[in-house]
N, C-alpha and C positions, 0 to 999 in steps of 0.2 A: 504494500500500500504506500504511495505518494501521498504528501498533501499538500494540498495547494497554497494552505497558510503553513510556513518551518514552523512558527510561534508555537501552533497544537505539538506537534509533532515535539518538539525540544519539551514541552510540556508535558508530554504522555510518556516521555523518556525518564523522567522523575519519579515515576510510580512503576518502572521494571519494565515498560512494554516496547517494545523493540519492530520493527516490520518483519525479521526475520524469528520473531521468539516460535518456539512449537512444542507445546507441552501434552502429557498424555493427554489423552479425553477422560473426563468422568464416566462411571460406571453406567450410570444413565443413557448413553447414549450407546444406539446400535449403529456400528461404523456400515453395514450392507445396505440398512433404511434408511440413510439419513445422505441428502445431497451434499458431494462434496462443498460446496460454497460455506456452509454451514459447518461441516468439520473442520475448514480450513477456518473462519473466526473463532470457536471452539477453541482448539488449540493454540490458536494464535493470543486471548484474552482470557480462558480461563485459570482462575486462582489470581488475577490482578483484583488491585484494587484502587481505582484511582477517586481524587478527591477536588471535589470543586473550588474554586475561589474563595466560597462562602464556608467550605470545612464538608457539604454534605457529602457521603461515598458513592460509589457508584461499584462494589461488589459482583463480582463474576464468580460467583459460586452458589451453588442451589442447595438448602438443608433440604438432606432428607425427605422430611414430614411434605414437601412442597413435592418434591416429587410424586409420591404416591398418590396424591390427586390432580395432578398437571391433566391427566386427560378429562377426564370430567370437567375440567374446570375448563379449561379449552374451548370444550363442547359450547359450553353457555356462552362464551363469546363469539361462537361462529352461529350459536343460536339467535344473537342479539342482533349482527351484522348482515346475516343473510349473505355471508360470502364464505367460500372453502379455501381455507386457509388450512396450514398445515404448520403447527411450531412445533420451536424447541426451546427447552429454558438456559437462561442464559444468568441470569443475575440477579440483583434489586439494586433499591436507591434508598439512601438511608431515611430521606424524608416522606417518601410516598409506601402504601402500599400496593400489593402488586409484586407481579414477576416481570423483571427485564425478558424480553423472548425474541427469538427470532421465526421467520417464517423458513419458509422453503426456497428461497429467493436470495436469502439473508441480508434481510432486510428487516432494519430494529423496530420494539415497540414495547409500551408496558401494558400490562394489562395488570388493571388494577379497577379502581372505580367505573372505568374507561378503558375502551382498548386504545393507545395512542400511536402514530406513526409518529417514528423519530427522523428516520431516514433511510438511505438504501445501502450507504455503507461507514465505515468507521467515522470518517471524517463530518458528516452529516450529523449524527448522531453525538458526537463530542460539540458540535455548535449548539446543540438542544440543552442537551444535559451536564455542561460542565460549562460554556461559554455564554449561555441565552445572547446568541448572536440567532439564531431561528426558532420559529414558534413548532413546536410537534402539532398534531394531525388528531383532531377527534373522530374516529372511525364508528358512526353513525348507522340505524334501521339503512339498508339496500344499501350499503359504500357513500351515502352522501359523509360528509365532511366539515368537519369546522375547526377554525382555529382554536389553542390552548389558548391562546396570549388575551383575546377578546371575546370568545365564543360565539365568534361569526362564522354566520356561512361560507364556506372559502367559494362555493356554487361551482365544485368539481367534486368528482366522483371518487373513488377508489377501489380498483379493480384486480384483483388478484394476480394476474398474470402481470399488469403495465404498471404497477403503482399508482402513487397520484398522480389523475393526470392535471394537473396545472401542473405552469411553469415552476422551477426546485427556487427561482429566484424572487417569489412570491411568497415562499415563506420565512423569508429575512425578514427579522424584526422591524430596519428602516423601510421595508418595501412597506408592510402591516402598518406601520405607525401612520406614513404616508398618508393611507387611504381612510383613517378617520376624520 
């Protein structure tokens, strides 16, 4: 993984994580089921633990007790959505609850009160959750959509296979503030 800001990157190097880091997988996962995109952030993030500006974590390891209901609980979110989704767990945040998770895609989110789209990869998702340089994605009945940041209609969809489809530069915080 490149990014396009060094600043994240020199920053995510503080907390052990490396582009080339590659650690076992947790027990949890079955390496024959699971797309390699998703093995490969897996290994690549799990057992880190990185910490935002403001002190809160952002934890790459799943207890237990979480595991043995990840699929039920899954369910209710694809039940809510009305979209077939396919995760795997990934983590939590020290402030919210919820499971950090990825899809099939690997492509981030928490499902927690909300299921949230963070982004589609590392670097996306470190501007949500450690930088609030981007607003995540409230994943809504049929894939409609709305901002965390306002709880607006973003009036785009999100679709399983394509992600969101609005522009990714729509969901900067200056693009958002913008438009009120």
């Amino acid at each position: 993984m490149v990014f396009q800001d060094k600043k994240t990157e020199k920053y995510l190097k503080k907390f052990g994580w490396s582009p080339s880091r590659k650690v076992a997988l947790p027990a949890y996962i079955d390496v024959h089921a699971t797309p390699a995109v998703v093995i490969s952030i897996l290994e690549n993030l799990y057992g880190l633990e990185f910490v935002d500006p403001d002190g809160y974590k952002r934890v790459f390891r799943v207890h237990d007790e979480y595991i043995k209901d990840f699929e039920p609980d899954m369910q209710e979110w694809l039940d809510d959505t009305g979209l077939d989704f396919h995760f795997y767990p990934l983590g939590e945040m020290s402030e919210y609850g919820g499971l950090l998770i990825l899809d099939q895609y690997g492509r981030f989110y928490l499902a927690g009160d909300e299921l949230i789209y963070y982004g589609d990869n590392l670097e996306q998702f470190v501007d949500v959750v450690l930088f609030m340089r981007r607003s995540g994605i409230s994943i809504r009945d049929n894939g409609t959509t709305f901002y965390c940041y306002n709880d607006k209609n973003t009036e785009y969809l999100f679709d399983v296979d394509k992600g969101w489809l609005g522009e990714q530069e729509y969901l900067s915080l200056e693009y958002i503030k913008s438009q009120n």
